[in-house]
N, C-alpha and C positions, 0 to 999 in steps of 0.2 A: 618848766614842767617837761618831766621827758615823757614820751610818748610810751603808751602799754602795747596797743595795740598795730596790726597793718595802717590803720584810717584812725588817727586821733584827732581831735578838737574839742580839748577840753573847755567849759563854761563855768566860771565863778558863781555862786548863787548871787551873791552881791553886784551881779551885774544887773542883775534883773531887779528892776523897782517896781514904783506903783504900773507904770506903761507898760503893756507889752513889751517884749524885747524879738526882734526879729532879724533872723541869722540864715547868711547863705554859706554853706559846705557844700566843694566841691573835689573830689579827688585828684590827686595828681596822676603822673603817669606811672609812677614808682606804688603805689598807694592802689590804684587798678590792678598792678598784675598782681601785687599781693594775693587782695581782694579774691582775684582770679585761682590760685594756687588755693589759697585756704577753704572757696566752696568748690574746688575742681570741676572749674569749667573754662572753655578753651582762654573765656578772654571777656574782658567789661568794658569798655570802650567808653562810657561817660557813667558817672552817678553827678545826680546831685539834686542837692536837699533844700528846701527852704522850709525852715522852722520858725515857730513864734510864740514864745515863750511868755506866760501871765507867772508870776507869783501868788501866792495863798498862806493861808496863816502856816506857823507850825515848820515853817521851810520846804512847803511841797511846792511842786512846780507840774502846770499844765501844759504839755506842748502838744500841737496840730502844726503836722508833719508833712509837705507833700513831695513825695519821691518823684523825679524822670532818673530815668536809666536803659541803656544799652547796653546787653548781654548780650555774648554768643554763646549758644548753648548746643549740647549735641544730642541731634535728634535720638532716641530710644529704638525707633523702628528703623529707620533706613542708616541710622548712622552718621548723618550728614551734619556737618555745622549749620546755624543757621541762625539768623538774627531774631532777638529777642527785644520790642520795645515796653518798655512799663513806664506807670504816669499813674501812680498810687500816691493816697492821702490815707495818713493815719494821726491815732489820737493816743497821747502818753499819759501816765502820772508818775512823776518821780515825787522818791519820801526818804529821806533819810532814813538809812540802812536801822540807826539805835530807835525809830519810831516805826519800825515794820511791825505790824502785830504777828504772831510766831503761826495764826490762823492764815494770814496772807500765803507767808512763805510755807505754809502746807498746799495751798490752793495753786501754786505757780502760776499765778494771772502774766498774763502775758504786758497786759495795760500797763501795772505798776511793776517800776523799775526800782529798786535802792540803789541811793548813792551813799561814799561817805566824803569826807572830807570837806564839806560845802561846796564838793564838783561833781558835775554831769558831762561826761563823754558823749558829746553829740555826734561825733565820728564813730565812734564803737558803735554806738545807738541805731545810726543810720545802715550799718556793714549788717546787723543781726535784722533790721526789719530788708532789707534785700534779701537774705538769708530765707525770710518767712515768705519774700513773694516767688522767688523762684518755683520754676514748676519740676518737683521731683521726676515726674517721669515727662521730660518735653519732647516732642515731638512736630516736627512739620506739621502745616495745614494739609499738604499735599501729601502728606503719606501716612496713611488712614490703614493703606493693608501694602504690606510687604510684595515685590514683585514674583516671588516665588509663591504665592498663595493666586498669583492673576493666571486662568489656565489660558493657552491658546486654542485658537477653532478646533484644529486637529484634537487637543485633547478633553474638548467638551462631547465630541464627538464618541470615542473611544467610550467616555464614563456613560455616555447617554444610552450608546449598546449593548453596554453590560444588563444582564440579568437582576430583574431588583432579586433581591434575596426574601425568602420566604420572613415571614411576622410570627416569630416563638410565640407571640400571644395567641395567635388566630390557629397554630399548631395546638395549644391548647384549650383553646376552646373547642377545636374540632372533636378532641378528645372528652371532652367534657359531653356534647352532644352525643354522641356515640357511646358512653356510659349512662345518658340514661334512656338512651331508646334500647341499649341491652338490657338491664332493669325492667323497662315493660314489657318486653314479652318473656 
């Protein structure tokens, strides 16, 4: 079987009997930077997967899924690399692609996957659920506000002597009082 994806590890259905079937995936180093390249980010440094896989009538298959992985991700606010650890568990159902009801593939459940050929990509599998835990906009613990939003003493100083500015509201309202004490007399 040649490989589709960055991270392949195809599974035969027929592997899986009446026992659970349980599987470790782990990427290589060729297989990370991929990885890396394809969600644009600096770098992955470990995935990997242990899976365990029940069969069910019909050719579905149930897997519970538990992610570790190592990212570096680039901070949003200051910029900076920074390490990312994750240690996520997830739950699947695969179904053969010709038994997908056409209601599913309207609903895009994220749970059910189709397969065809009597194979499941648990390397694919695992590349897209990293995919969903990454944090779109990541950010350091420590950088919560930008160093150009931090003022210094001197310029707390300067804002604190300024003049507040007059309240449009309370301009209006003063006018407001003053039309109707014109009004009565």
């Amino acid at each position: 079987m040649k490989a589709c994806c960055e991270f392949s590890r195809k599974v035969q259905i027929n592997q899986i009997q009446k026992k659970p079937l349980t599987i470790k995936i782990e990427a290589n180093e060729d297989e990370k930077q991929a990885l890396a390249k394809r969600f644009s980010i600096p770098e992955v440094q470990s995935l990997l997967c242990m899976y365990q896989l029940k069969y069910y009538h019909g050719r579905q298959v149930r897997a519970v899924g538990e992610m570790r992985a190592e990212v570096i991700q680039n901070c949003v606010i200051s910029l900076d690399d920074f390490l990312v650890k994750m240690n996520e568990s997830f739950e699947l159902h695969f179904i053969p692609s010709d038994k997908l009801s056409s209601e599913l593939e309207e609903i895009d459940d994220p749970d059910v996957i189709p397969y065809e050929n009597d194979v499941i990509d648990l390397g694919e599998v695992t590349a897209e659920q990293l995919a969903l835990f990454l944090d779109p906009y990541p950010h350091k613990t420590d950088a919560d506000q930008p160093n150009s939003l931090i003022l210094s003493e001197n310029e707390i100083e300067i804002v604190s002597n300024k003049e507040p500015k007059e309240n449009p509201f309370k301009v209006l309202e003063q006018l407001k009082i003053s039309n109707k004490v014109k009004k009565k007399s």
